[in-house]
NUSE-689824 format. One record per residue (C-alpha): residue in three letters; x, y, z. Coordinates in steps of 0.001 Angstrom, whole numbers, plus 500000, padded with zeros to 6 digits. Example, Ala and Ser with C-alpha at 12.3 -4.5 7.8 and 13.67 -1.06 7.14 Angstrom:
<pts>
ala512300495500507800 ser513670498940507140 
</pts>
This chain:
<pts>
unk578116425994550146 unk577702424886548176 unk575142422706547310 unk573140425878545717 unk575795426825543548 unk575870422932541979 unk572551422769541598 unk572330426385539428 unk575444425830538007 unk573661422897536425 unk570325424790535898 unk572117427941534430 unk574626425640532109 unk575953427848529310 unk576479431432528887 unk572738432482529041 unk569178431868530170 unk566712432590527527 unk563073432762528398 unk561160430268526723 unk557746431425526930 unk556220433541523791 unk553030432407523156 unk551324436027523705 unk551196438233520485 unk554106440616520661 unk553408444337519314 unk557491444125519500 unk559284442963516570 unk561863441522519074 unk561751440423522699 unk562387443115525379 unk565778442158526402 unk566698441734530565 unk570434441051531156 unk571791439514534473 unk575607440433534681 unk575495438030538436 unk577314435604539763 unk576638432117539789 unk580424431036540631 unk582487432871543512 unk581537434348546627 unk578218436231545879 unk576847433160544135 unk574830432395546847 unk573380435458547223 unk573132436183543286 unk572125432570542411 unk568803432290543890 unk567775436172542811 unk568799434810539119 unk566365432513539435 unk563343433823540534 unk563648436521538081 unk564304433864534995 unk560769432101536917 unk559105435661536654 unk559448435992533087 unk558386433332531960 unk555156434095534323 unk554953437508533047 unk555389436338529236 unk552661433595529358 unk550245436026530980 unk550514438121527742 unk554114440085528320 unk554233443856528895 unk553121446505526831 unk552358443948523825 unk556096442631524515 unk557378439371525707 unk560681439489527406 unk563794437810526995 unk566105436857530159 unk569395436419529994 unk572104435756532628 unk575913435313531965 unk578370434625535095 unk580381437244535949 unk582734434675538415 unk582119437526541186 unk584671439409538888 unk583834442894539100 unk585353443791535203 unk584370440869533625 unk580887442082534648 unk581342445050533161 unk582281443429530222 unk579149441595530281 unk577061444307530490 unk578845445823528108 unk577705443133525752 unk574078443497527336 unk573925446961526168 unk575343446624522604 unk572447443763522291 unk569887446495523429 unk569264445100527282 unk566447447847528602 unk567278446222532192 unk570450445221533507 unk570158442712536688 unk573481442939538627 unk575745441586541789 unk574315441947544854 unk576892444269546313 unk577552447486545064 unk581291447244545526 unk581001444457543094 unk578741445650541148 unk579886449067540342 unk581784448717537247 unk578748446890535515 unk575998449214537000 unk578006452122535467 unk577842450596532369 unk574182450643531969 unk573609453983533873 unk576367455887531427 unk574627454040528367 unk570479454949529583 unk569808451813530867 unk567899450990534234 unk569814449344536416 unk568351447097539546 unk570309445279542226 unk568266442536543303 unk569466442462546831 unk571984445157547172 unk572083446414551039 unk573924449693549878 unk572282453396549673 unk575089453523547416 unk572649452187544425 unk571612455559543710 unk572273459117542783 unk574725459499546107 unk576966456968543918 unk576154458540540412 unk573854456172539729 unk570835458061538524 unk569164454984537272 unk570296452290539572 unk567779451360541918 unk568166448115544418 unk565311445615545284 unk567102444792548847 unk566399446719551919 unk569017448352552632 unk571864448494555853 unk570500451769557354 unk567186449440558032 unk568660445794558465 unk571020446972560889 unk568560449304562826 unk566325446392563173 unk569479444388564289 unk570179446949566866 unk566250446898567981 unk566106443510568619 unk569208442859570475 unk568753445725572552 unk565252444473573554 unk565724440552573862 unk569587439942574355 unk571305442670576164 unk572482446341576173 unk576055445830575617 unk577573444685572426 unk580680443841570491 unk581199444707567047 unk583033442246564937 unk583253444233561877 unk584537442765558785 unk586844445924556481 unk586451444184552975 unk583389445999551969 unk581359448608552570 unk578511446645552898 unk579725445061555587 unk581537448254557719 unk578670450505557386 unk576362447991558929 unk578248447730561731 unk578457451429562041 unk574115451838561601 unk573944449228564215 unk576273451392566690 unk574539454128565853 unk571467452650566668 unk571901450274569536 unk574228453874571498 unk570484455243571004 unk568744453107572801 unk570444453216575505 unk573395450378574509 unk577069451024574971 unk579727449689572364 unk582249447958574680 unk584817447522571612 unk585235447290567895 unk587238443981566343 unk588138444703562939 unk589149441757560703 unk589436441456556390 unk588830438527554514 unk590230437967550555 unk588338438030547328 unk588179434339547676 unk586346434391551102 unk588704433539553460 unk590444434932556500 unk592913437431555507 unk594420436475558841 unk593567434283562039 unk591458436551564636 unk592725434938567818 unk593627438179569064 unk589943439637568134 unk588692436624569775 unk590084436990572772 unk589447440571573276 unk585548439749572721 unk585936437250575513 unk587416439996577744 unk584501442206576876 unk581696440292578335 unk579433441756575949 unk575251440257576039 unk575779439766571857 unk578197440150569069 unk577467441918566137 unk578736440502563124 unk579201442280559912 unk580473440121557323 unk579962437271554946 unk580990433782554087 unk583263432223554299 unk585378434666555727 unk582215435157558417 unk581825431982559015 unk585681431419559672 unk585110434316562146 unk581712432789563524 unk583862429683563843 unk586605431159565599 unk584290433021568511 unk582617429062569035 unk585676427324569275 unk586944429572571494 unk584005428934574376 unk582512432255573366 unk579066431182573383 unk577723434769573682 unk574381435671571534 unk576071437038567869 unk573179438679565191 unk574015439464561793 unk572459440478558764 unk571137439457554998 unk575112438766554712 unk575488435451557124 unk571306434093556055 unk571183430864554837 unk572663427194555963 unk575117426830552909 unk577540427724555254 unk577325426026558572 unk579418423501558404 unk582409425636559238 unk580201426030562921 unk578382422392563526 unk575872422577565522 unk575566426770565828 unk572974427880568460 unk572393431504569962 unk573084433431566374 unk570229435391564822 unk570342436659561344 unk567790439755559973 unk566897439080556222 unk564433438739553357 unk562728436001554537 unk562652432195555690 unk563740429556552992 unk563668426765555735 unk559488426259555303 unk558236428141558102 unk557920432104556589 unk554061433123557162 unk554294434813553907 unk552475432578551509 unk554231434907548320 unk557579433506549612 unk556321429801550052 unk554550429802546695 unk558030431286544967 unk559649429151547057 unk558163426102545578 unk558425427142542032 unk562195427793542988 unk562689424268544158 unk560677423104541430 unk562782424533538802 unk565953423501541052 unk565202420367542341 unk566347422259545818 unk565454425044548442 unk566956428540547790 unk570167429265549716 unk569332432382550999 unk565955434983551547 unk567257436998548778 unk565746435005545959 unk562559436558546675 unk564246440139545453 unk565233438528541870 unk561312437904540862 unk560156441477542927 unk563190442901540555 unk561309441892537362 unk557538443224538851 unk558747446424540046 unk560526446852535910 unk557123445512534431 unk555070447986536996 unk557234451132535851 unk557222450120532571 unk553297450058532622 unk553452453381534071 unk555491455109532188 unk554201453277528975 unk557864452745528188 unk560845450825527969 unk563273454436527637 unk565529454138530872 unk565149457321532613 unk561570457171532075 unk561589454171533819 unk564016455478537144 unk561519458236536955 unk558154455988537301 unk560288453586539802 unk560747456781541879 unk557254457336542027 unk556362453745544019 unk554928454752547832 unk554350451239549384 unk554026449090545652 unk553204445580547114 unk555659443155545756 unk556847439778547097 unk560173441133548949 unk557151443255550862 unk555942447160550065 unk558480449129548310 unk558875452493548023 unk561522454742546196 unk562439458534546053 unk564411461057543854 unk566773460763546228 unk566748457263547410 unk566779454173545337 unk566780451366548256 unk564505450420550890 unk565104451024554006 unk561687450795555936 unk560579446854554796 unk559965444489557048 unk562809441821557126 unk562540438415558628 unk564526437444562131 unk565554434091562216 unk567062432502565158 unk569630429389564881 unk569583426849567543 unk571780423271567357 unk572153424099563523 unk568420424312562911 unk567013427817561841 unk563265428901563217 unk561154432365561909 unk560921434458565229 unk559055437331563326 unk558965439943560624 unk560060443473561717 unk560747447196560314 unk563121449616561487 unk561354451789563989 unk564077454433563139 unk566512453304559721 unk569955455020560463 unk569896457481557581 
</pts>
């Protein structure tokens, strides 16, 4: 997994990343300051890694085409280990150095601590890839907004295309560490009972902070194999997924599983050589073949920075973070946090490079984008298409 997490531990060596571009005159008398309290060790580094990145390559895009406002911005991103307190003691430290964006994990049960920070202090808060309605005022998070799309759309556009090309019965294997990971199984039941699927049975299985197994699922196994089900459903994460994913193979369960943004990328398929018949929804393709040319064009600045390809879609979210704070900034003509929440709340369809985004008063996710399907065969991953929810599972 790790192959990602080498590389950017390498590219993100030290405590911070500190844009280097400031060539434009600055009507500041200091840079605007962006934070990242993300990981780039533990679990979400995958996930958080690539987002770090892309935003750090936005800047310095942003600052050499003049800044914002007459400012030039300043990124910087400390590791919070996947450590949900020592990332609130990061931003913590953000704040106190005047941060006027705070970039954080991409969960929100991860993330909390450290979003909290920022909201209680004024501070806009954005999730690069959080899945989670629960970055928002539901969650008393007035100013935390997420750049993901968000489970009540990924997993109604899981439900639409199993239903339609796999098979009207399902298994849910449904991971109880977060709530990431239980509520998408509980959209996609919702969704796929609607169109006319039946839920033949609900395996329930935890992993550890660590990401691993709690506990073997041989009995969850084998009670999939007894349901005959056309696909499995699987809401989790590596590598506790993957151990999972592993488990169903080995077992001569070679039924059709689809997951979500949670299993993308190949970081983690050595625990299941040669994987065929698994489909994952998410951002986009980082194995060359996405139609978007955004995505490739990012995707080549990633790897040029890197020296490798992203690990996962959700590095496009990192740079669309940093355009949708520049864009609210410009229309509120401020930097003042609610302000900001309050011009990001405006956006109906903004273009961006994760696709259009739109917020509300009352929601701070997307849940309508287009995410990419991607289909695994013998270990290889192949684009099938880009789709929206026809009905998100609000």
């Amino acid at each position: 997994m790790i192959g990602a997490v080498a590389v950017l531990s390498l590219v993100l060596t030290g405590a911070s990343l500190t844009s280097t571009s400031a060539q434009a005159a600055s009507k500041c008398k200091s840079p605007i300051l962006i934070g990242a309290a993300m990981a780039q060790t533990g679990f979400m580094s995958p996930f958080d890694g690539p987002a770090i990145t892309t935003a750090q390559i936005q800047v310095n895009k942003i600052n050499a085409a003049g800044g914002v406002l007459g400012c030039q911005l300043q990124f910087k991103a400390v590791d919070t280990g996947t450590d949900p307190d020592k990332a609130a003691q990061i931003a913590t430290t953000f704040i106190g150095q005047g941060a006027k964006l705070l970039l954080v994990t991409c969960d929100a049960d991860i993330n909390y601590k450290s979003a909290l920070v920022a909201n209680t202090a004024g501070v806009l808060v954005i999730a690069p890839c959080v899945g989670s309605t629960a970055m928002g005022p539901n969650n008393g998070l007035n100013l935390g907004f997420s750049m993901g799309s968000a489970v009540p759309g990924e997993a109604a556009i899981m439900a639409e295309y199993a239903a339609a090309n796999i098979g009207k019965t399902a298994t849910l294997f449904k991971d109880m560490s977060l709530a990431y990971t239980t509520s998408q199984c509980d959209a996609f039941a919702t969704r796929f009972k609607s169109l006319g699927g039946r839920i033949v049975s609900t395996q329930e299985f935890n992993q550890t902070q660590a990401g691993h197994l709690a506990a073997p699922v041989d009995a969850q196994v084998a009670a999939a194999k007894k349901d005959g089900s056309k696909v499995i459903a699987l809401c989790s994460y590596p590598g506790g997924g993957a151990e999972a994913l592993a488990s169903i193979r080995k077992a001569g369960l070679d039924t059709a599983v689809i997951s979500g943004f949670g299993m993308d990328g190949a970081f983690w398929l050595g625990a299941v050589p040669n994987l065929s018949n698994f489909y994952v929804v998410t951002y986009a393709s980082v194995f060359g073949d996405d139609p978007n040319p955004g995505v490739n064009t990012l995707m080549a600045s990633f790897k040029k920075v890197t020296g490798q390809d992203a690990a996962t879609g959700g590095f496009i979210t990192g740079a669309a973070s940093i355009d949708a704070f520049v864009a609210a900034a410009k229309r509120a003509n401020s930097f003042d946090g609610v302000k900001l929440a309050s011009s990001l709340e405006s956006f109906r369809r903004v273009s961006t490079v994760a696709g259009p985004t739109s917020f509300s008063a009352k929601l701070h996710v997307n849940v309508t984008r287009p995410m990419a399907i991607i289909q695994v065969t013998k270990g290889v991953h192949h684009f099938v298409a880009y789709k929206a929810a026809v009905r998100p599972v609000l």
